[in-house]
Residue, then its C-alpha position, 0 to 999 in steps of 0.5 A: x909636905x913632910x908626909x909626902x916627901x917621907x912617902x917619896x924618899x920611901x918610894x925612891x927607896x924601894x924603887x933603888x932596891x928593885x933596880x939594884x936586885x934585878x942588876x945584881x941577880x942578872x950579873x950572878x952569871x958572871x961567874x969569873x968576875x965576882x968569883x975571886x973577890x967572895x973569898x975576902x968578902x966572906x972573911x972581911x963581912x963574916x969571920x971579922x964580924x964573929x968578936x962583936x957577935x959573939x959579945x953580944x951573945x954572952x950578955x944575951x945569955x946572962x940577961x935572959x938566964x937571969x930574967x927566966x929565974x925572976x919569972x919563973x921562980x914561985x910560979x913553975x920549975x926552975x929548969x924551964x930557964x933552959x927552955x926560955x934560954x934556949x928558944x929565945x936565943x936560937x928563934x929570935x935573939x940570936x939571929x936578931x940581935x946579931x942582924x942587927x950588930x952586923x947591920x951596924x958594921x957590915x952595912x956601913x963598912x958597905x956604904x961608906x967603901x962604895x960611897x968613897x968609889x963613887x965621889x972620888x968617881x972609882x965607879x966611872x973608872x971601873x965602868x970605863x975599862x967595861x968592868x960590870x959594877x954589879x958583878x964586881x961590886x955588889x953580888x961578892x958582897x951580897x952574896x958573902x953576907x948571905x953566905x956569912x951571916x949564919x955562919x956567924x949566927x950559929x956561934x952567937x946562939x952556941x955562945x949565948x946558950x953557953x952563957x945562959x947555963x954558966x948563969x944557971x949554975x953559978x948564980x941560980x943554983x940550977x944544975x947541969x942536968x936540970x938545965x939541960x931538961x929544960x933545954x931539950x923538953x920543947x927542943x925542935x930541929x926547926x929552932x936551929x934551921x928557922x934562925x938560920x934561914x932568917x939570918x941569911x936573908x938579914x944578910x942578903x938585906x943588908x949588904x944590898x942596902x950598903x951597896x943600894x946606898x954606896x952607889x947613889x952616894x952624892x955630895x962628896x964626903x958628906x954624902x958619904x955619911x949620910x949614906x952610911x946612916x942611911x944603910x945602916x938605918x934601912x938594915x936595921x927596918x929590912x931585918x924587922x920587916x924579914x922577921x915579920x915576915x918570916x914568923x908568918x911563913x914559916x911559924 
C-alpha cells in the first residue's frame, strides 16, 4: 500500500507541474500584469540570495584545492589542482550546490508566501477583482529565478576559483603562475555556458514548485509547512533529474 500511495503522490505531482507550466506559459502573455512585479522578484529571488552563495562557494574552493593536492601529490603535476578547481566549480559544483542553497531558500520563501495567500484565501480574493493568479503570481517568480539564478551562479564559480587559488598559494605552495596553467590547460568556453544553462533551468524548476506547492496549500498553518518542505524536497530532485539531464544532452 505504501508503494502505490508514493506512486500516486508522484503522479499527483507531475500532474500539478504540467497544469501549472501550461497555466503559467499561457499567462506569459500578460505582459502588464507580471511585468511590474519581476523587478522585486528579481532582487528578493537573486541579489538576496548572492551572501548564501557565495559562502558556499568559498569553502567549495578550499575543500576541492585541498582534495586536488592530496590526490595529486606523488602521482602527476601539482598545477592540475587548477584544472580540477576550475572544471569542477564551473561544470558541476557551482551551478549545483548553489541550485541546491536557493532551493533551500527560494523554494521555501515560495511555498510558504503562497501557502499563507491561500489559507488565509488572498488567492480567492485576487481571482475575485478577476486578477490572473497565474500571470500575477507565478510567472514574476519563475521567470526571476530564470533570470536570477545564473546570475547568482556565475559569482559563486568566480568566488570558489577565487578560493581555490588563495588555497593553492598559501597552503599548497602552488604559485600563481602554476595555478593558472593548470586552470587554462583543459579550459573550453563551453564550461561557463554549460553551467550556466544548467543553472536557469534549477531556477526555472524551483520556483515552479514553490509556486505547484504554495497554491494546492491545504490545512491552514500546518499545511503551510508541510508545502514548504515539500518544495524545497521536489527542488532539490528537480535539480538532480536537470543535471542528469543535461550532462546527457549536451556532454
Amino acid at each position: 500500500m505504501p508503494l502505490v500511495a508514493s506512486r500516486r503522490a508522484r503522479g499527483g505531482i507531475v500532474a500539478d507541474v504540467g497544469r501549472w507550466s501550461t497555466e503559467a506559459a499561457r499567462a506569459v502573455a500578460d505582459v502588464p500584469t507580471w511585468r511590474p512585479l519581476l523587478l522585486g522578484q528579481m532582487r528578493r529571488l537573486g541579489v538576496d540570495s548572492v551572501p548564501i552563495a557565495v559562502f558556499i562557494a568559498v569553502f567549495t574552493g578550499i575543500v576541492l584545492a585541498l582534495l586536488s593536492s592530496y590526490i595529486f601529490t606523488g602521482a602527476v603535476p601539482l598545477y592540475f589542482v587548477g584544472s580540477l578547481v576550475g572544471k569542477t566549480i564551473m561544470m558541476e559544483l557551482g551551478p549545483v550546490l548553489t541550485g541546491m542553497a536557493l532551493a533551500g531558500r527560494v523554494g521555501a520563501n515560495i511555498a510558504a508566501e503562497l501557502g499563507t495567500m491561500r489559507v488565509t484565501e488572498q488567492v480567492d480574493a485576487l481571482e475575485s477583482l478577476s486578477y490572473d493568479r497565474s500571470a500575477y503570481l507565478v510567472v514574476p517568480r519563475v521567470l526571476a529565478a530564470t533570470l536570477m539564478f545564473p546570475v547568482v551562479t556565475s559569482f559563486a564559480i568566480a568566488v570558489g576559483v577565487g578560493a581555490g587559488w588563495l588555497t593553492s598559494i598559501n597552503l599548497l605552495q602552488l604559485s600563481t603562475p602554476d595555478f593558472l596553467k593548470g586552470l587554462r590547460l583543459f579550459y573550453h568556453f563551453k564550461d561557463v555556458w554549460f553551467g550556466l544553462v544548467k543553472s536557469a533551468s534549477f531556477g526555472a524548476a524551483v520556483a515552479l514548485m514553490g509556486c505547484v506547492q504554495g497554491l494546492s496549500t491545504e490545512g491552514g498553518a500546518e499545511g503551510v509547512g508541510r508545502a514548504t518542505t515539500r518544495a524545497v524536497v521536489h527542488g532539490c530532485q528537480a535539480i538532480l533529474v536537470l543535471d542528469a539531464f543535461w550532462a546527457l544532452v549536451l556532454l
